[in-house]
PyMOL Python script that loads the backbone (N, CA, C, O; Angstrom):
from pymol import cmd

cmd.read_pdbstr("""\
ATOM      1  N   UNK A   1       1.054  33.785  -9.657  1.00  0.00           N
ATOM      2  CA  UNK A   1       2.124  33.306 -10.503  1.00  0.00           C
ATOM      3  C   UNK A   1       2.406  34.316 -11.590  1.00  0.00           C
ATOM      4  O   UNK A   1       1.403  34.743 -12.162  1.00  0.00           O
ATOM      5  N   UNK A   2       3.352  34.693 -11.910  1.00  0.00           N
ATOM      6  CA  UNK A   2       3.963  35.285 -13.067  1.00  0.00           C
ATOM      7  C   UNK A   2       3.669  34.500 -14.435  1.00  0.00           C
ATOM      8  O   UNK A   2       3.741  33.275 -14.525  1.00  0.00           O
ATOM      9  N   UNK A   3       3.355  35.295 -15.408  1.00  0.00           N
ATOM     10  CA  UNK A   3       3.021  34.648 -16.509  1.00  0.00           C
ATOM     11  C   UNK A   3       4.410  34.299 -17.131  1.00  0.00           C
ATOM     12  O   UNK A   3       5.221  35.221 -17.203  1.00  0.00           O
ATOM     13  N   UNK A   4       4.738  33.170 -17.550  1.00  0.00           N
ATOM     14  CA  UNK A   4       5.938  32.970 -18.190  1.00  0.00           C
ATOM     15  C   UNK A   4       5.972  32.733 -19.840  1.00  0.00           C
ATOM     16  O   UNK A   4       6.441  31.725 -20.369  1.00  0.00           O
ATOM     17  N   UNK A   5       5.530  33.575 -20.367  1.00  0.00           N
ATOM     18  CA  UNK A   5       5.333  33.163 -22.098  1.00  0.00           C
ATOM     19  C   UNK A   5       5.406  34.632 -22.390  1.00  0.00           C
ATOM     20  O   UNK A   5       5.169  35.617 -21.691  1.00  0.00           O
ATOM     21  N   UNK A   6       5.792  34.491 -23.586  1.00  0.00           N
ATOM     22  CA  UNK A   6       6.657  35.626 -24.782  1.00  0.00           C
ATOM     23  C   UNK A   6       5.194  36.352 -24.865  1.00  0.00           C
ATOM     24  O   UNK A   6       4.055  35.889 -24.915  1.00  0.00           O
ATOM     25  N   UNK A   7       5.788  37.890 -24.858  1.00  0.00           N
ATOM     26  CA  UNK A   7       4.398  38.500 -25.197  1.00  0.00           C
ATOM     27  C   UNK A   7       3.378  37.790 -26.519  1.00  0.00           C
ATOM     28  O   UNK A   7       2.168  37.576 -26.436  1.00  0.00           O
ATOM     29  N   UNK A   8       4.287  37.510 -27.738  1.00  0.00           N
ATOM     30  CA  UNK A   8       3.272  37.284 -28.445  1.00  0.00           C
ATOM     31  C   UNK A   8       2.661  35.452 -28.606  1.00  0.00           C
ATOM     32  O   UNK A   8       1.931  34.780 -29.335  1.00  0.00           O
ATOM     33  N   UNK A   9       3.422  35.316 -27.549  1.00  0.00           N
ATOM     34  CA  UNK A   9       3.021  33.227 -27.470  1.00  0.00           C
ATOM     35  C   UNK A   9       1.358  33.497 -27.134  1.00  0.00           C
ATOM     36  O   UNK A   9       1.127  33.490 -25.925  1.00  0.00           O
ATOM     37  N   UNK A  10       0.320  33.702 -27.899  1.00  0.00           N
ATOM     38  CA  UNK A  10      -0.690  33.504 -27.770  1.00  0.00           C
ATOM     39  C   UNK A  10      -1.337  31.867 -26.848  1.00  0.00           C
ATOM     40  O   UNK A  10      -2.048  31.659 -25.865  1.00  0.00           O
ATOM     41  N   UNK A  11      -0.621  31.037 -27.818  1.00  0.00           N
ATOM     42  CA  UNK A  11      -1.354  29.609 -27.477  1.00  0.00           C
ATOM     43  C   UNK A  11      -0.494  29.359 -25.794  1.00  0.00           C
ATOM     44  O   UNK A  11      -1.320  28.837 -25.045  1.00  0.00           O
ATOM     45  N   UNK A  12       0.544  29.532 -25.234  1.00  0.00           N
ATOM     46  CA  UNK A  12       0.708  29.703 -24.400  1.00  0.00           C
ATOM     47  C   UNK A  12       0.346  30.610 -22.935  1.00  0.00           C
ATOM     48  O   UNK A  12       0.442  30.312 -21.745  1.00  0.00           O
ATOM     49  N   UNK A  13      -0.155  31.966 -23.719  1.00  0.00           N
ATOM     50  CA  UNK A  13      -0.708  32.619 -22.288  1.00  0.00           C
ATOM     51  C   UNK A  13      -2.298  32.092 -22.377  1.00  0.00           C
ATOM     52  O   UNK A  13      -2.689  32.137 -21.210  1.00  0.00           O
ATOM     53  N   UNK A  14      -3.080  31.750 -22.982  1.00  0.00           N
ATOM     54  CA  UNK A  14      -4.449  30.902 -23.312  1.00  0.00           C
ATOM     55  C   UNK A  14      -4.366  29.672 -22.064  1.00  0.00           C
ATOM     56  O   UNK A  14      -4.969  29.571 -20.996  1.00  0.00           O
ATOM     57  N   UNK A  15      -3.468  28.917 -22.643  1.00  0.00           N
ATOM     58  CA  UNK A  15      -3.264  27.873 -22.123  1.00  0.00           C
ATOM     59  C   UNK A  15      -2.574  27.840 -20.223  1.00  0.00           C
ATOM     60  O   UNK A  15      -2.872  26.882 -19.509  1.00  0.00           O
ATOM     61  N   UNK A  16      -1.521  29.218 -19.574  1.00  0.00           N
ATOM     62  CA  UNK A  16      -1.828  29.543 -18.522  1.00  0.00           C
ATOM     63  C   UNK A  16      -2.827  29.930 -17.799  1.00  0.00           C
ATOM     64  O   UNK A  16      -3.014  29.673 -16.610  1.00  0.00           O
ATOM     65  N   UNK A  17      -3.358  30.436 -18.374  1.00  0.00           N
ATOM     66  CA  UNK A  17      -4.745  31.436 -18.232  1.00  0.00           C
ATOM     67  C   UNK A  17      -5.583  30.277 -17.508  1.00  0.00           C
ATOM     68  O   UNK A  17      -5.994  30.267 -16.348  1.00  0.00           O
ATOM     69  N   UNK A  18      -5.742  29.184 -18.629  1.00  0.00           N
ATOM     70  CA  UNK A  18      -7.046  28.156 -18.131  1.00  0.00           C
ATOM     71  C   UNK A  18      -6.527  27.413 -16.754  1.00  0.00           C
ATOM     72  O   UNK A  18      -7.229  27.185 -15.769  1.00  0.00           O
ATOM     73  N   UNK A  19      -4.964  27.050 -16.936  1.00  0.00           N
ATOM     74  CA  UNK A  19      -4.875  26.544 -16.224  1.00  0.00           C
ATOM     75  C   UNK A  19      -4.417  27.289 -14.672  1.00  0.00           C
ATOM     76  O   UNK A  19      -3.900  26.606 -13.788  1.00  0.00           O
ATOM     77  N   UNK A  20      -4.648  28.538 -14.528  1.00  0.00           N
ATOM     78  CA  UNK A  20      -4.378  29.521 -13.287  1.00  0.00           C
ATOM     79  C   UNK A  20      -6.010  29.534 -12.908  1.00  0.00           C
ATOM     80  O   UNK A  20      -6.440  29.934 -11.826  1.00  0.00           O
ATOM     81  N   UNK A  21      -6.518  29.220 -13.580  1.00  0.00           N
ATOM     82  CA  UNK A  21      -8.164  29.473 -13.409  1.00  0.00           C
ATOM     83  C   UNK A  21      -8.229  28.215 -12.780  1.00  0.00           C
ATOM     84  O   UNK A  21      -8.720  28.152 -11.653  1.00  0.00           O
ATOM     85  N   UNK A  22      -7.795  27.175 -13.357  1.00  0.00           N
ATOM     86  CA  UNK A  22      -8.643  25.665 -12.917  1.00  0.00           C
ATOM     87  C   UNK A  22      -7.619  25.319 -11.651  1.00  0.00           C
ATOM     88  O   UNK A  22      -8.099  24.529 -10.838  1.00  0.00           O
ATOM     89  N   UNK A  23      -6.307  25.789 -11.377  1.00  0.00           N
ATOM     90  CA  UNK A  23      -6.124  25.651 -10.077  1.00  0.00           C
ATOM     91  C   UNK A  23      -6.221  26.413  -9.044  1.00  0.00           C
ATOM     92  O   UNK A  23      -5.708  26.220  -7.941  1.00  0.00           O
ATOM     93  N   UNK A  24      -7.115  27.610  -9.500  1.00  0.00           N
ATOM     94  CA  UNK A  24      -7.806  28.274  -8.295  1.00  0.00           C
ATOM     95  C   UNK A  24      -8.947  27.487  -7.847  1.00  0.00           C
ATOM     96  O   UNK A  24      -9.236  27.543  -6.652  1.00  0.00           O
ATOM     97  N   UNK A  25      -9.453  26.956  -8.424  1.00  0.00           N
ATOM     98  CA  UNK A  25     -10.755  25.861  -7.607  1.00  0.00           C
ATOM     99  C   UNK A  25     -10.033  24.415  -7.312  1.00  0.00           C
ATOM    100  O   UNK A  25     -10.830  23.494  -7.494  1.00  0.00           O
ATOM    101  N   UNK A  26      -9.152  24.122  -7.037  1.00  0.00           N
ATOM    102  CA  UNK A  26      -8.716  22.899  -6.499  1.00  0.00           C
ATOM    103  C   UNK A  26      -7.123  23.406  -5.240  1.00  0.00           C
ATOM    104  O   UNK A  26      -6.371  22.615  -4.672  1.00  0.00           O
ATOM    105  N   UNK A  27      -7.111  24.130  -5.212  1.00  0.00           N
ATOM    106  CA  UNK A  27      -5.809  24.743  -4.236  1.00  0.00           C
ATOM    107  C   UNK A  27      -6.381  24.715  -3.082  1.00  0.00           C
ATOM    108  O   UNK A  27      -5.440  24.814  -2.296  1.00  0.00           O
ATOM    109  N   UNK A  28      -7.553  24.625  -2.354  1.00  0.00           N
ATOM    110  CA  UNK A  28      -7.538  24.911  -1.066  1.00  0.00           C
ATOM    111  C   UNK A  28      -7.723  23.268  -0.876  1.00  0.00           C
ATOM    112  O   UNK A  28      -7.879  22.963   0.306  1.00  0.00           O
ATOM    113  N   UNK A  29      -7.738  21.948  -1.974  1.00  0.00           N
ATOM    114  CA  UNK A  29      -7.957  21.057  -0.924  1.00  0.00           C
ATOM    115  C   UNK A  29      -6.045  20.635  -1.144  1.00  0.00           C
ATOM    116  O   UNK A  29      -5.735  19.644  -0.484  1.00  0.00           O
ATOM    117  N   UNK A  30      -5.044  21.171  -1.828  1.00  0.00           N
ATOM    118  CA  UNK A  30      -3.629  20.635  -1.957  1.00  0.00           C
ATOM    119  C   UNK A  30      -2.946  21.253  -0.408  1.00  0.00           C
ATOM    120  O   UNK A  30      -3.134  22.392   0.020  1.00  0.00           O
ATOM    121  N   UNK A  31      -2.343  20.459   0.085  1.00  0.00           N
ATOM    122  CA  UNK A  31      -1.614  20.640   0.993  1.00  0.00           C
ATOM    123  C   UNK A  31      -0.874  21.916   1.222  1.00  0.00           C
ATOM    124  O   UNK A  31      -0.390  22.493   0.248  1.00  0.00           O
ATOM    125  N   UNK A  32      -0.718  22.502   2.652  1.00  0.00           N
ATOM    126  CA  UNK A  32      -0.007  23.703   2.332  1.00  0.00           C
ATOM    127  C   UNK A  32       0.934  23.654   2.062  1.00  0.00           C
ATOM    128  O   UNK A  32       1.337  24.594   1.375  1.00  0.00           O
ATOM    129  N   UNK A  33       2.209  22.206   2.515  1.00  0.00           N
ATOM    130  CA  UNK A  33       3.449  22.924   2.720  1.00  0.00           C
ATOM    131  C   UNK A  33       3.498  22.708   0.922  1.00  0.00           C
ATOM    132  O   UNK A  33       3.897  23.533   0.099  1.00  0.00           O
ATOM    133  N   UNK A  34       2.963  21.348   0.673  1.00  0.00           N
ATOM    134  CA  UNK A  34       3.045  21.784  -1.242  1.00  0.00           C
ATOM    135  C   UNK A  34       3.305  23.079  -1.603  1.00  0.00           C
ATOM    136  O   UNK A  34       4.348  23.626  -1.964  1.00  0.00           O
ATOM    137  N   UNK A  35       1.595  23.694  -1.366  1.00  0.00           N
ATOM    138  CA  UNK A  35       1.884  25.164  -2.106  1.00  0.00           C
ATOM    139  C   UNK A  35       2.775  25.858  -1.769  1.00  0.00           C
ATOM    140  O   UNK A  35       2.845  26.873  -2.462  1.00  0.00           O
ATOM    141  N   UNK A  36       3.822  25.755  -0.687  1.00  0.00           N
ATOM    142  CA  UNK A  36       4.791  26.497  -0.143  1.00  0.00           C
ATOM    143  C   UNK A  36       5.977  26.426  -1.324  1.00  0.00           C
ATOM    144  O   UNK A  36       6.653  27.247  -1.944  1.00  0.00           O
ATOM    145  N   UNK A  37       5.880  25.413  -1.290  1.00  0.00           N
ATOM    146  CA  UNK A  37       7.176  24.787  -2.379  1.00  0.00           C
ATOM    147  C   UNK A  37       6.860  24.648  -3.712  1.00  0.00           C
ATOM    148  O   UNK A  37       7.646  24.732  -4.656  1.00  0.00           O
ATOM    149  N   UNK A  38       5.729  24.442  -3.750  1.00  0.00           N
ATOM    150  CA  UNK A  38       5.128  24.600  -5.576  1.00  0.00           C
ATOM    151  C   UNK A  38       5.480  26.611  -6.026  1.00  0.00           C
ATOM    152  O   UNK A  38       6.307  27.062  -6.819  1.00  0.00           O
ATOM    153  N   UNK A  39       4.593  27.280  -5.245  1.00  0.00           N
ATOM    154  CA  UNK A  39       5.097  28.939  -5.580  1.00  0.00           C
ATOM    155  C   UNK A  39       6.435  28.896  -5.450  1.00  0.00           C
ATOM    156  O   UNK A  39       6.965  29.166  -6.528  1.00  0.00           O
ATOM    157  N   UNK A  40       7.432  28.607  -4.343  1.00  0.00           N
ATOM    158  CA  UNK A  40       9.063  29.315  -4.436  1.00  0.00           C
ATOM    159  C   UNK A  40       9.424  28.431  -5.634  1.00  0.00           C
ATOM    160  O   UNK A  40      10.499  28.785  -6.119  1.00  0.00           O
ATOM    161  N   UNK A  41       8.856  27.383  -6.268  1.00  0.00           N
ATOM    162  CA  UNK A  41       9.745  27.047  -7.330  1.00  0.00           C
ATOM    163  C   UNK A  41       9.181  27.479  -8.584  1.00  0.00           C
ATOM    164  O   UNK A  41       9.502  26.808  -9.564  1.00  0.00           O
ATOM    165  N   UNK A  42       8.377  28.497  -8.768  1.00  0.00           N
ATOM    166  CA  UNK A  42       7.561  29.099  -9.871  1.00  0.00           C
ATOM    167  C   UNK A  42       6.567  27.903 -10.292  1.00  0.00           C
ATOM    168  O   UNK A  42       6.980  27.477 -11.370  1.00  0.00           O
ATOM    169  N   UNK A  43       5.794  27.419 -10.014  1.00  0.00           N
ATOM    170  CA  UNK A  43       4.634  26.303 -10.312  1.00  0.00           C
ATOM    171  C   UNK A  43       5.577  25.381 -10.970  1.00  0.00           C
ATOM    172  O   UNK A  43       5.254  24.706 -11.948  1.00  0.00           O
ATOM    173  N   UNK A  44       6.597  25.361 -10.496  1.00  0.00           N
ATOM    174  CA  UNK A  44       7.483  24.179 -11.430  1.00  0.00           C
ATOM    175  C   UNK A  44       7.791  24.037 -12.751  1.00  0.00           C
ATOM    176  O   UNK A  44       8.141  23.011 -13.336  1.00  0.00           O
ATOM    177  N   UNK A  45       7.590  25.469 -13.307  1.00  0.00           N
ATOM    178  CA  UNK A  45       8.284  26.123 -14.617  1.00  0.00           C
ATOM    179  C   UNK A  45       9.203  25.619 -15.163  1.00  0.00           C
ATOM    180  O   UNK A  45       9.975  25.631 -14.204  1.00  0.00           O
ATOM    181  N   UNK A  46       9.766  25.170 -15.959  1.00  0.00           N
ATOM    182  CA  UNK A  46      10.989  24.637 -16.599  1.00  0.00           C
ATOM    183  C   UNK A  46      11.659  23.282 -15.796  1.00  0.00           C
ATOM    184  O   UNK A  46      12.827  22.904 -15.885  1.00  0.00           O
ATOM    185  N   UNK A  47      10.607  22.691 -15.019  1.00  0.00           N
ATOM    186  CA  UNK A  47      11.469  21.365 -14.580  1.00  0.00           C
ATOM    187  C   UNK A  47      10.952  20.170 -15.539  1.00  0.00           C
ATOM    188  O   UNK A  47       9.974  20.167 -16.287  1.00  0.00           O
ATOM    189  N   UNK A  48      12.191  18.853 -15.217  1.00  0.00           N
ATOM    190  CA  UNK A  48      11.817  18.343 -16.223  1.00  0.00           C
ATOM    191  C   UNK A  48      11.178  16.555 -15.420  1.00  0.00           C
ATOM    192  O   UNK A  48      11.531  15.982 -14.390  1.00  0.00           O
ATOM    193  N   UNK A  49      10.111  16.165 -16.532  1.00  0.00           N
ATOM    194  CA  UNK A  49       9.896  15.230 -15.226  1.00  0.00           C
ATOM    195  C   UNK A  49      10.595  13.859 -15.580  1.00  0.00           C
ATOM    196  O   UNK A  49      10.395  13.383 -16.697  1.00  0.00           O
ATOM    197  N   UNK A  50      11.570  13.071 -14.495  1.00  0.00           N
ATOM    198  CA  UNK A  50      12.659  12.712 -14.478  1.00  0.00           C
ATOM    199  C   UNK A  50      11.722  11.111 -14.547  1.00  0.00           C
ATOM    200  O   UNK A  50      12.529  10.301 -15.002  1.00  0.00           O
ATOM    201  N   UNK A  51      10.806  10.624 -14.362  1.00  0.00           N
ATOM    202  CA  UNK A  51      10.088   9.924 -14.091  1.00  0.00           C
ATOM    203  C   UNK A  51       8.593   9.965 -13.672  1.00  0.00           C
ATOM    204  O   UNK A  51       8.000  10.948 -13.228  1.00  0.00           O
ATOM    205  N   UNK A  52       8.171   8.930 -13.853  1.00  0.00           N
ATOM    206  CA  UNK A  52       6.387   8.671 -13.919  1.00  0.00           C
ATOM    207  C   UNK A  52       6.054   7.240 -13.504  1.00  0.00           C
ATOM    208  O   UNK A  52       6.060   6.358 -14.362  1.00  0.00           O
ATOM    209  N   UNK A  53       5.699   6.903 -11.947  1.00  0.00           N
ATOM    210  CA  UNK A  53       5.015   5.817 -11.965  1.00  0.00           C
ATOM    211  C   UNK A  53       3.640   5.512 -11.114  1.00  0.00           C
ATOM    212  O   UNK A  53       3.179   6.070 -10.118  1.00  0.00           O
ATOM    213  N   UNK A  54       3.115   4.282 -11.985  1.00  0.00           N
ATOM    214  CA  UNK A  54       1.589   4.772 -11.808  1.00  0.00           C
ATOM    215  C   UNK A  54       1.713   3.080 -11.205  1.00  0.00           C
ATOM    216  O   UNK A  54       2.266   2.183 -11.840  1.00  0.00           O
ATOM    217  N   UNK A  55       1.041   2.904  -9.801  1.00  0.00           N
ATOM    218  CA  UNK A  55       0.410   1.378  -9.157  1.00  0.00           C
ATOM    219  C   UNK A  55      -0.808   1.983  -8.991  1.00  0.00           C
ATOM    220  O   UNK A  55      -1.378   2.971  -8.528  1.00  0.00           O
ATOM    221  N   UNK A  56      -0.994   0.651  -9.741  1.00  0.00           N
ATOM    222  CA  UNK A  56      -2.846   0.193  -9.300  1.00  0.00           C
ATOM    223  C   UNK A  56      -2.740  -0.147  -7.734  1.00  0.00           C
ATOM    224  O   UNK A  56      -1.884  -0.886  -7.247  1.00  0.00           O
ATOM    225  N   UNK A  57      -3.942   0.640  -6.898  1.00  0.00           N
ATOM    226  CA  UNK A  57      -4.098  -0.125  -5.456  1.00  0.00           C
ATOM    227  C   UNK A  57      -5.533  -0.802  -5.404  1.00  0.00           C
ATOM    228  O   UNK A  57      -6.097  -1.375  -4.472  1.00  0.00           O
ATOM    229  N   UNK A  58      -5.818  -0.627  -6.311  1.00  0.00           N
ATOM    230  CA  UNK A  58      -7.309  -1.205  -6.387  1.00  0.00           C
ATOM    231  C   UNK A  58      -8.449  -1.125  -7.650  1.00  0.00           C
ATOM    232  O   UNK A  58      -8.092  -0.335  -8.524  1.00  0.00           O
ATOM    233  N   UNK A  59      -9.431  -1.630  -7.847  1.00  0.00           N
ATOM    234  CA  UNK A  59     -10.007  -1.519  -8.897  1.00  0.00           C
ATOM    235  C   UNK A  59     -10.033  -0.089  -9.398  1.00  0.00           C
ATOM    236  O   UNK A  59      -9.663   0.235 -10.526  1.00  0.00           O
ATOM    237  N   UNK A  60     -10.439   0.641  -8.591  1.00  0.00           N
ATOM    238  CA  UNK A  60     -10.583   2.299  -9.027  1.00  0.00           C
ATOM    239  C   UNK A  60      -9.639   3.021  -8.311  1.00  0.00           C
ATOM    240  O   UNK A  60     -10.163   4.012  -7.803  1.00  0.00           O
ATOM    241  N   UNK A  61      -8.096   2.888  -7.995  1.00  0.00           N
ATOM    242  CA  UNK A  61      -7.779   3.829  -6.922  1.00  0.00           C
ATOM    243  C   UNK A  61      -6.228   3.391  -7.804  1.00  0.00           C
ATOM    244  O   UNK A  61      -6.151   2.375  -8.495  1.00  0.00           O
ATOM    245  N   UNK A  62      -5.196   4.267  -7.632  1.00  0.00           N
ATOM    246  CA  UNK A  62      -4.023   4.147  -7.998  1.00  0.00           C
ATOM    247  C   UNK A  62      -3.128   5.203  -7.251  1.00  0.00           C
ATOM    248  O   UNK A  62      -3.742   6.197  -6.865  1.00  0.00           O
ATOM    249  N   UNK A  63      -1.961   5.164  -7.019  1.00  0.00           N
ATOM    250  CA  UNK A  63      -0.631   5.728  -6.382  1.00  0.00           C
ATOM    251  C   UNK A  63       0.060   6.653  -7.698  1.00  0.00           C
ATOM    252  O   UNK A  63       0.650   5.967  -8.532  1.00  0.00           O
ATOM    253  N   UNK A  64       0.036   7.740  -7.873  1.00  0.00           N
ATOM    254  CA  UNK A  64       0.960   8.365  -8.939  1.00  0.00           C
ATOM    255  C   UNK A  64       2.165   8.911  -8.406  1.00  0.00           C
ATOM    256  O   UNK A  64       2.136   9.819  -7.575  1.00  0.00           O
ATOM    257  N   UNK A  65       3.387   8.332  -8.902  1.00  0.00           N
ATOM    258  CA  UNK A  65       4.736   9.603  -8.370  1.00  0.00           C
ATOM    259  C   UNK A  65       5.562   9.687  -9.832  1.00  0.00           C
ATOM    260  O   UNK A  65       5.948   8.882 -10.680  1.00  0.00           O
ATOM    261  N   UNK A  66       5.608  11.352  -9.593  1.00  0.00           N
ATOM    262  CA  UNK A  66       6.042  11.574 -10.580  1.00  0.00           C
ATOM    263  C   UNK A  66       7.715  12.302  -9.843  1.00  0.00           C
ATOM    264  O   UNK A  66       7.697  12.863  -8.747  1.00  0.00           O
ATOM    265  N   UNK A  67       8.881  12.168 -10.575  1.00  0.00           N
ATOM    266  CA  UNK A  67      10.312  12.800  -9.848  1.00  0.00           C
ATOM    267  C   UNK A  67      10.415  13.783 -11.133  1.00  0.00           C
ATOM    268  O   UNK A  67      10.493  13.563 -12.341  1.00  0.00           O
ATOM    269  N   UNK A  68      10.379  15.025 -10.307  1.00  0.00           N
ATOM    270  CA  UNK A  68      10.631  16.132 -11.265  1.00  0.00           C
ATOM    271  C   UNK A  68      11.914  17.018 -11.053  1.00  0.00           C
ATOM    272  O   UNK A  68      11.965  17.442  -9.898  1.00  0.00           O
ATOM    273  N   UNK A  69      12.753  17.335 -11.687  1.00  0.00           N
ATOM    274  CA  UNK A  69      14.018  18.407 -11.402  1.00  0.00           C
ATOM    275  C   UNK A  69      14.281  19.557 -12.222  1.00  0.00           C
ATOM    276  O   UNK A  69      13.745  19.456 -13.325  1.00  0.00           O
ATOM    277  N   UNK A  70      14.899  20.563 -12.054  1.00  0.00           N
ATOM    278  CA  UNK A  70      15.369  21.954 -12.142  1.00  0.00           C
ATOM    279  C   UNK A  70      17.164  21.671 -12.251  1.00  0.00           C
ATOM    280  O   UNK A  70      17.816  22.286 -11.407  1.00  0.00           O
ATOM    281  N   UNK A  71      17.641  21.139 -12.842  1.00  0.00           N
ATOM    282  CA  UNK A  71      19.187  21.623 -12.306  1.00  0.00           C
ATOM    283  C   UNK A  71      19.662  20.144 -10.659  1.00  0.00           C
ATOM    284  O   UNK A  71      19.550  18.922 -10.561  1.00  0.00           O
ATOM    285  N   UNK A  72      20.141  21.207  -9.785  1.00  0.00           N
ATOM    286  CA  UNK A  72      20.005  20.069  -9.050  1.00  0.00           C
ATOM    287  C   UNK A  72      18.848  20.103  -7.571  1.00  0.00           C
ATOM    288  O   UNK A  72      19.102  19.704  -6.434  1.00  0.00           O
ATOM    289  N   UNK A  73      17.919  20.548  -7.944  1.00  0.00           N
ATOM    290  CA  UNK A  73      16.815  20.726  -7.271  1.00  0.00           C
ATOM    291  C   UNK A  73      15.999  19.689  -8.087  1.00  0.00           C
ATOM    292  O   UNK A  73      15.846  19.604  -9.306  1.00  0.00           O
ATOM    293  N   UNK A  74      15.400  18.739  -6.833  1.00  0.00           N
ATOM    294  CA  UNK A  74      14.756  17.024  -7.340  1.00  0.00           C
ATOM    295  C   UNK A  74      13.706  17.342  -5.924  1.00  0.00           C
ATOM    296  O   UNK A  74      13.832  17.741  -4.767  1.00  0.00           O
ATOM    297  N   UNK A  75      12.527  16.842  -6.935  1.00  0.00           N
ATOM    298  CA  UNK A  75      11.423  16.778  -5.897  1.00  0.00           C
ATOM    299  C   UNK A  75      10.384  15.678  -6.682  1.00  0.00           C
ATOM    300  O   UNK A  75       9.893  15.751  -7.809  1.00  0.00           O
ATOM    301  N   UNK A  76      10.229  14.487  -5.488  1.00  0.00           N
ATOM    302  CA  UNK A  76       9.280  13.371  -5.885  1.00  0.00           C
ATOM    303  C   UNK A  76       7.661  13.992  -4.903  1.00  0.00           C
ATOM    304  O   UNK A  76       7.471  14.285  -3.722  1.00  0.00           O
ATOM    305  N   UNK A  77       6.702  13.966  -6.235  1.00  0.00           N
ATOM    306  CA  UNK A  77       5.439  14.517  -6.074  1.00  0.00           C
ATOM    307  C   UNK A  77       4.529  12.829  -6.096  1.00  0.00           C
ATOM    308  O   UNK A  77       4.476  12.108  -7.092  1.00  0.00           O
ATOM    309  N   UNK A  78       3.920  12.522  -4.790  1.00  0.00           N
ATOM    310  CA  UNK A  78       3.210  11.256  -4.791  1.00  0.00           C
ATOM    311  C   UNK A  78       1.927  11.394  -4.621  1.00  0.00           C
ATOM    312  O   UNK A  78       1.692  11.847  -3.500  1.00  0.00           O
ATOM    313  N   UNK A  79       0.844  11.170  -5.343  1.00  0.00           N
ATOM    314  CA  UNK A  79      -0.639  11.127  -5.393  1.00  0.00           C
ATOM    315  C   UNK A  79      -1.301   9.968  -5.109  1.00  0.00           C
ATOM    316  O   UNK A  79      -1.413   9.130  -6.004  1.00  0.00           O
ATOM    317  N   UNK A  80      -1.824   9.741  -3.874  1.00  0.00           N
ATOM    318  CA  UNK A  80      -2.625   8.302  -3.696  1.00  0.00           C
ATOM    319  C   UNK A  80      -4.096   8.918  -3.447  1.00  0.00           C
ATOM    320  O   UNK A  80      -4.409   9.874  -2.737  1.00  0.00           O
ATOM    321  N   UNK A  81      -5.041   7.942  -4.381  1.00  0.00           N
ATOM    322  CA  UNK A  81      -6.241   7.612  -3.965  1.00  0.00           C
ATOM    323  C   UNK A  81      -6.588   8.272  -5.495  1.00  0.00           C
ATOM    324  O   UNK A  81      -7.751   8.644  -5.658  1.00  0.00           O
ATOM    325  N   UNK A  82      -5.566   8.446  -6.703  1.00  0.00           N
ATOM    326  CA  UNK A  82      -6.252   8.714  -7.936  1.00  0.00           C
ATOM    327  C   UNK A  82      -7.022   7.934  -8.437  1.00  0.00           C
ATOM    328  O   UNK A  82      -6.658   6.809  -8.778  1.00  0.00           O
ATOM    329  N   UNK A  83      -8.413   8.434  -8.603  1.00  0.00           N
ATOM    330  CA  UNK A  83      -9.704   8.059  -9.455  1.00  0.00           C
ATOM    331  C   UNK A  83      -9.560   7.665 -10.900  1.00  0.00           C
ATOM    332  O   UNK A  83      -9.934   6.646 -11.481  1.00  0.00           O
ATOM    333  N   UNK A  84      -8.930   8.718 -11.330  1.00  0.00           N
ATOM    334  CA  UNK A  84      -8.414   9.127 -12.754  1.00  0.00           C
ATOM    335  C   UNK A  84      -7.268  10.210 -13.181  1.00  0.00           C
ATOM    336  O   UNK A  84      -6.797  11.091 -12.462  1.00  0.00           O
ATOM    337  N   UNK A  85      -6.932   9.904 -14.581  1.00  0.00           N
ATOM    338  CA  UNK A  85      -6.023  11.080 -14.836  1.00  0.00           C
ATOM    339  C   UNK A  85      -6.056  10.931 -16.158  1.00  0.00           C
ATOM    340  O   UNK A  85      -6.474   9.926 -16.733  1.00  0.00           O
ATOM    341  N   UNK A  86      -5.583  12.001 -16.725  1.00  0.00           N
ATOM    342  CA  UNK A  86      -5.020  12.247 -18.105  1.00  0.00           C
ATOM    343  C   UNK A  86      -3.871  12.747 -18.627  1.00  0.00           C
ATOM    344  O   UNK A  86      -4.194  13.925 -18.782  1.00  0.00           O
ATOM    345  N   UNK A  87      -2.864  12.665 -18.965  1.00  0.00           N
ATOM    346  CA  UNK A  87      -1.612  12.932 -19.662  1.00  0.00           C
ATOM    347  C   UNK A  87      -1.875  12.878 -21.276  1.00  0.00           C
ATOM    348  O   UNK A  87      -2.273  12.062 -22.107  1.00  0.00           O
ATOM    349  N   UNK A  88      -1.274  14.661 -21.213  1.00  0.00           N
ATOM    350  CA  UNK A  88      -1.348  15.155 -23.096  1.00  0.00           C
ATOM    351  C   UNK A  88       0.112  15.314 -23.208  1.00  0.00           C
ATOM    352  O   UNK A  88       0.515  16.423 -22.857  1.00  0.00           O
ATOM    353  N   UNK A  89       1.226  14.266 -23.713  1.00  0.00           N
ATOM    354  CA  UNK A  89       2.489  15.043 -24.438  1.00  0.00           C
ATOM    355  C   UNK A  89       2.443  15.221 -25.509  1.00  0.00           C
ATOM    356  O   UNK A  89       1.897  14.422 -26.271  1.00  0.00           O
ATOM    357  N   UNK A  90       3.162  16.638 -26.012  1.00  0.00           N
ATOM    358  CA  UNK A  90       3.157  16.928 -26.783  1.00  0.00           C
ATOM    359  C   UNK A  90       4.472  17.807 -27.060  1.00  0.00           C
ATOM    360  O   UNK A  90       4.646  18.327 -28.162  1.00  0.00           O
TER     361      UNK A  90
END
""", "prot")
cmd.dss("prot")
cmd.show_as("cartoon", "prot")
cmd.util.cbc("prot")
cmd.orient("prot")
């Protein structure tokens, strides 16, 4: 991936950094054609997420889809069998 932050955005290339690191140890279990479409759209750089919904399927297990867009490029990302998660906005 191309780093996308201003030479001097410190707290931003920090913050790629960790996170180019922490999805090198979880990429070989994400689907390929994902990563096909996650890289041609730059890791999803500047999209915005259009929606967020979270079902419980069970005591410990939940369904996440999140609808994210670019312009008029829309892509719904669905996660079943989440354990856990965390969301930081800021």
């Amino acid at each position: 991936m191309i780093l996308m932050c201003d030479k001097g955005d410190i707290g931003c290339i920090e913050n790629t950094e960790r996170y180019m690191a922490y999805f090198e140890t979880i990429k070989e279990n994400l689907p390929k054609g994902f990563l096909r479409i996650f890289d041609k759209n730059d890791w999803f750089h500047d999209f915005s997420i259009e929606n967020i919904e979270i079902m419980n399927t069970g005591k410990y297990s939940s369904i996440i889809k999140f609808i994210t867009n670019r312009g008029n490029i829309l892509y719904e990302l669905t996660f079943k069998g989440v354990k856990s998660f965390f969301v930081n906005i800021t």
